[in-house]
N, C-alpha and C positions, 0 to 999 in steps of 0.2 A: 504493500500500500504506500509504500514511504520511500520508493526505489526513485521518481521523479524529483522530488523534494533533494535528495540529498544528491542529485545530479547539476542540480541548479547551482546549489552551495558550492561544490566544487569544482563548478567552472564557471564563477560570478567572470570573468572577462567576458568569456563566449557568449554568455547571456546576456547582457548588455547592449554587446555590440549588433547582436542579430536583431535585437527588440529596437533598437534605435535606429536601424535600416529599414526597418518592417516601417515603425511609424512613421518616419521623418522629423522628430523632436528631437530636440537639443538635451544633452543629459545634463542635467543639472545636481550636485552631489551635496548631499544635507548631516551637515555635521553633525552633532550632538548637539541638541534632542530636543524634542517637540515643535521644533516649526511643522508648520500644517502643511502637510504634502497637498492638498487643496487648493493652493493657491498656486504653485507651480505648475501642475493639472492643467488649472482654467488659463494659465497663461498660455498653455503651448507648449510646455516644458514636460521631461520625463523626470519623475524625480527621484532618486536609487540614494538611499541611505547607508553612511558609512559609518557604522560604531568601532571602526578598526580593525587590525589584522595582523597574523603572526610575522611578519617581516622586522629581523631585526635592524633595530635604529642606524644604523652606520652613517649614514650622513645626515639624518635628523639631531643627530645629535651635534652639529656645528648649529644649530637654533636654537633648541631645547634643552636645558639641564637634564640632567640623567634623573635628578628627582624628581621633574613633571610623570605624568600619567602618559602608560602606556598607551592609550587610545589616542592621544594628540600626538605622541611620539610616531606612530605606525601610521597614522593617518598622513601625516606630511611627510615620512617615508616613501611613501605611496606616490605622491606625486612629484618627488626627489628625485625618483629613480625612473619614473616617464611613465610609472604603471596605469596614472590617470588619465589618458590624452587627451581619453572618449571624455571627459566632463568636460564643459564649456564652461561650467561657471558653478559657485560653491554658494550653500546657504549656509549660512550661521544666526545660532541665537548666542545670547550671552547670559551659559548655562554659569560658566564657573570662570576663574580669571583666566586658569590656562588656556581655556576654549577663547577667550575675549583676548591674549594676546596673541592665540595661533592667527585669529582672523588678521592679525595688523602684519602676520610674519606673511601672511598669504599677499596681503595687499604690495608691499616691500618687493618679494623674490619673484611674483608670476603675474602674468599679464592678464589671468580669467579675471572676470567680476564677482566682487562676491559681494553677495546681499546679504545685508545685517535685519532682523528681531531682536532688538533689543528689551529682556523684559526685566519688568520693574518691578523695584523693593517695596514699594510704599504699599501700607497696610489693606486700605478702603479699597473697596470693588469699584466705587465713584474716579478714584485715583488711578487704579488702574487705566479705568477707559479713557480717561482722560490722556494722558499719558500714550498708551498705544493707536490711541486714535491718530494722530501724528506719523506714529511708527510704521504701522501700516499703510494708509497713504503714500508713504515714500516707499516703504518697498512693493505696494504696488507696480508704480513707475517703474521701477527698478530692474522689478523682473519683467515687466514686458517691453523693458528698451533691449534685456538679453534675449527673448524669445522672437519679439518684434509684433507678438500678436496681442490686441488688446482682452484685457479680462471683462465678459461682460456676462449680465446674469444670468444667462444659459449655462455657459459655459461654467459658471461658478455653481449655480445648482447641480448640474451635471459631474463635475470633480468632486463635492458635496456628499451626494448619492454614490458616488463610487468607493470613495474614500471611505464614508461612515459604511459601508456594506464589506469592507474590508473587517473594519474592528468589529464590528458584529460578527461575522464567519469565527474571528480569531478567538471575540469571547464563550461562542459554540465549542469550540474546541477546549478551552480555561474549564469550562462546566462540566464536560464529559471527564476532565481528569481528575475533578472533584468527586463526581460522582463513580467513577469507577478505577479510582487509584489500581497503577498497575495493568493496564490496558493497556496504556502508553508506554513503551520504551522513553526515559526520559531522553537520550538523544535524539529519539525521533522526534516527540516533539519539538524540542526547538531548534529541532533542523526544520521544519514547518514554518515557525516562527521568520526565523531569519530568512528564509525564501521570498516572506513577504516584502524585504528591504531591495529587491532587485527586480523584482517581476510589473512587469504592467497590471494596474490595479484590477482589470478584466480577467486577464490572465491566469493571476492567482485565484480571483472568485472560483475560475473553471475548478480549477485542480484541488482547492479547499473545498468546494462541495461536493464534491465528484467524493475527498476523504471524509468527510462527517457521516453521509450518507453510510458509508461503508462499516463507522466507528459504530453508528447509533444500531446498527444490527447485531453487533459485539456483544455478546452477558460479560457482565462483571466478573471479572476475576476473581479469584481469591489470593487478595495480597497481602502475603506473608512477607515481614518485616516492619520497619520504622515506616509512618510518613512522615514525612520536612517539609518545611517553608524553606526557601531562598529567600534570600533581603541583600540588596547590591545595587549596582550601576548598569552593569551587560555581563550577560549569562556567557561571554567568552573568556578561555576556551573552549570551542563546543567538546575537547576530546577530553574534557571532564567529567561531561555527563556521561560515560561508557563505565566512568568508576562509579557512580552512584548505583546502576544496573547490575554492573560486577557483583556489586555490596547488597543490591537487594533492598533498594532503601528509596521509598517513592515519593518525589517531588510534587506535593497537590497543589502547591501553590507560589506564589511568587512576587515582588516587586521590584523586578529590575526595571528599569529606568526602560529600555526597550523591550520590555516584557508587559507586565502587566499593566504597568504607571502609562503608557501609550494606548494599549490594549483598550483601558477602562476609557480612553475619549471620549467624550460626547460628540453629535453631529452637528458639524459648524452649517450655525442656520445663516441664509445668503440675506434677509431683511435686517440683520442686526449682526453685519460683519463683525465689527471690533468687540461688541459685547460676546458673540460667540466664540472668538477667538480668546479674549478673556476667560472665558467660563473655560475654553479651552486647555488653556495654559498651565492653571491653580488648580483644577479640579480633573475627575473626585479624587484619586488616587495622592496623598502628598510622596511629594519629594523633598529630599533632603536639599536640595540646590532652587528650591525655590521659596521663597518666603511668603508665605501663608500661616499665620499662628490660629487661624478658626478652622485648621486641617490638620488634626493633631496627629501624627507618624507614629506616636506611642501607642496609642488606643487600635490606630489602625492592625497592627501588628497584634497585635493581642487578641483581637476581635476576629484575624483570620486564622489565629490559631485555635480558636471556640469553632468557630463554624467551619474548618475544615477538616476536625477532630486529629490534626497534626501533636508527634508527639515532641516538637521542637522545632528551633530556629537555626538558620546556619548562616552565620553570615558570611557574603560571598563581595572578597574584600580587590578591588582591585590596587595593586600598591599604590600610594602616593595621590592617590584618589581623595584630599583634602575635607570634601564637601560631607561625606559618607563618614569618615573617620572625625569630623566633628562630633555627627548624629550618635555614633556608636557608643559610647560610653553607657551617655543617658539611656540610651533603647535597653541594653544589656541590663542596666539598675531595673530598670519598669518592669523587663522580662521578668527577671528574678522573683520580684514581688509578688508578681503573681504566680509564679512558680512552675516558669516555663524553663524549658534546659533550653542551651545555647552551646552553638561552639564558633568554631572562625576558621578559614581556610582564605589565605595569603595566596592573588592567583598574579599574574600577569601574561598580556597577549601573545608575546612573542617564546613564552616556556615552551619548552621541550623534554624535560625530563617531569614525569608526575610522580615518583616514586613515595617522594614523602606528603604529597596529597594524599594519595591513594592509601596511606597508613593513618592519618588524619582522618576523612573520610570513615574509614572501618572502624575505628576506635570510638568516632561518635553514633557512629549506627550501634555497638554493641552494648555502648551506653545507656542509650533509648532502649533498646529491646531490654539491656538488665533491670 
């Protein structure tokens, strides 16, 4: 069932390049995280999301400190070495600082355009709109000076509909591994997952429904072992998730930042752009990189640990990942109290050896089961 999916993955060039011949759209490549692939859509644009890759830093590293985050290091790696030709031009928000100074390192060393989202601290939902209402307007413009076609409400309903019919498929797939932990290979899934960052939003519909179809005729397994929650930024390395399956220990749930925190979007309505793109933004899932104090990340976690009947949390730490390792402390206190188990597993994109993951991992599974 999963033999397409994990075909895509591993030849994200070939697929790109074939999809962007078929359509004629300019590839446009979207940093970390949450710009609205919606607006790129209605522009004309194709838009292929990069959370990073195991390429190690060798000349990323004349930019970037060795202590930034492997995702900004491997990401400008990527177009270091010429692996990006196909994008024409880069989105950016300004998730974190590293991400807010890659964008300025982009603007410096290469000739593409890159479109800023800039999104704000300020507390009030009135401050928000305020604020983004500017923001967007400009990157409007923006993107359709790089497409050249203008955004108009068809087209914007249309990207809309596609998009939100996206994370609708995606959160089909979230529910069935709630309700039937251990169905899923945890690789497989979010080799699923990630397919969705490359494929044309039609495309995927096909082959995501063509798989739910197939899942929901599935009985439940009987799965034997720990379930866990993931909490992190990106679920990469995917060659992770083979040790969790190894170990017999089922992922029901998640909030990686390209996982579930995207996943849960809501549909950006086309009558009340800037408000939906707010609502977008903040909500519902919080994130640790984004400032929302009426979106408490504590309770969140706690509350998916009740209602996924998980026997613990794992946090899934990418090195040097600032934002996360703020959050981390306090989350771990709130767990405890409520007297949830935890452990922590130290990953980075560009690894190669998992040996003492893979000991980590086993240790906390037999944890749970003791």
């Amino acid at each position: 069932m999963f033999e397409s999916f994990h075909e895509v993955v591993a030849n994200v060039s070939k697929t790109v390049t074939d999809h962007e011949k078929k359509m004629g759209r300019p590839v446009i490549g979207v940093m970390p995280a949450y710009f609205p692939l919606e607006l790129i859509h209605a522009a004309g644009g194709y838009p292929v999301q990069l959370w990073g890759n195991p390429l190690p830093p060798e000349r990323a590293d004349a930019f970037l400190q060795s202590y930034c985050c492997s995702v900004a290091r491997s990401i400008l790696e990527l177009e270091l070495r010429g692996g990006a030709h196909i994008v024409q031009a880069y989105a950016f928000t300004s998730l974190c600082d590293t991400l807010v100074n890659l964008r300025e390192i982009y603007k410096r060393l290469f000739e593409k355009p890159t479109l800023e989202l800039s999104i704000p601290m300020t507390r009030t939902d009135d401050a928000r709109r305020a604020y983004l209402g500017s923001v967007i307007q400009r990157l409007v413009e923006d993107l359709e000076g790089v497409t050249g076609q203008k955004i108009s409400e068809a087209s914007m309903a249309e990207a809309a509909r596609l998009y939100g019919r996206s994370r609708l498929l995606q959160r089909e797939l979230y529910q069935i591994r709630r309700e039937k932990p251990g169905l899923i290979k945890n690789h497989d899934f979010y080799t699923v997952i990630k397919t969705g960052f490359f494929l044309p939003a039609d495309e995927y519909h096909r082959m995501l429904a063509e798989l739910l179809a197939k899942l929901k005729e599935q009985p439940a397994s009987e799965a034997r072992g720990p379930k866990i929650i993931l909490s992190g930024l990106i679920f990469d390395p995917l060659e992770v998730m083979n040790i969790f399956d190894e170990a017999n220990i089922h992922i029901v749930d998640d909030d990686f930042a390209n996982g579930w925190r995207s996943v849960s979007k809501t549909d950006l309505k086309t009558d009340d752009l800037t408000g939906s793109i707010t609502e977008y933004l903040f909500n519902p899932t919080p994130c640790c990189c984004l400032y929302n104090p009426d979106n408490d990340r504590h309770q969140h976690l706690v509350d998916s640990v009740k209602d996924n009947g998980a026997d613990g949390i794992l946090f899934w730490c990418i090195k040097f990942c600032e934002p996360d390792a703020f959050d981390r402390p306090q989350l771990i206190n709130r767990l405890k109290e409520e007297k949830i188990r935890t452990g922590l597993i130290d990953v980075e994109l560009g690894m190669t050896n998992f040996d003492a993951l893979r000991t980590r991992i086993s240790a906390f599974g037999e944890i749970l089961e003791g």
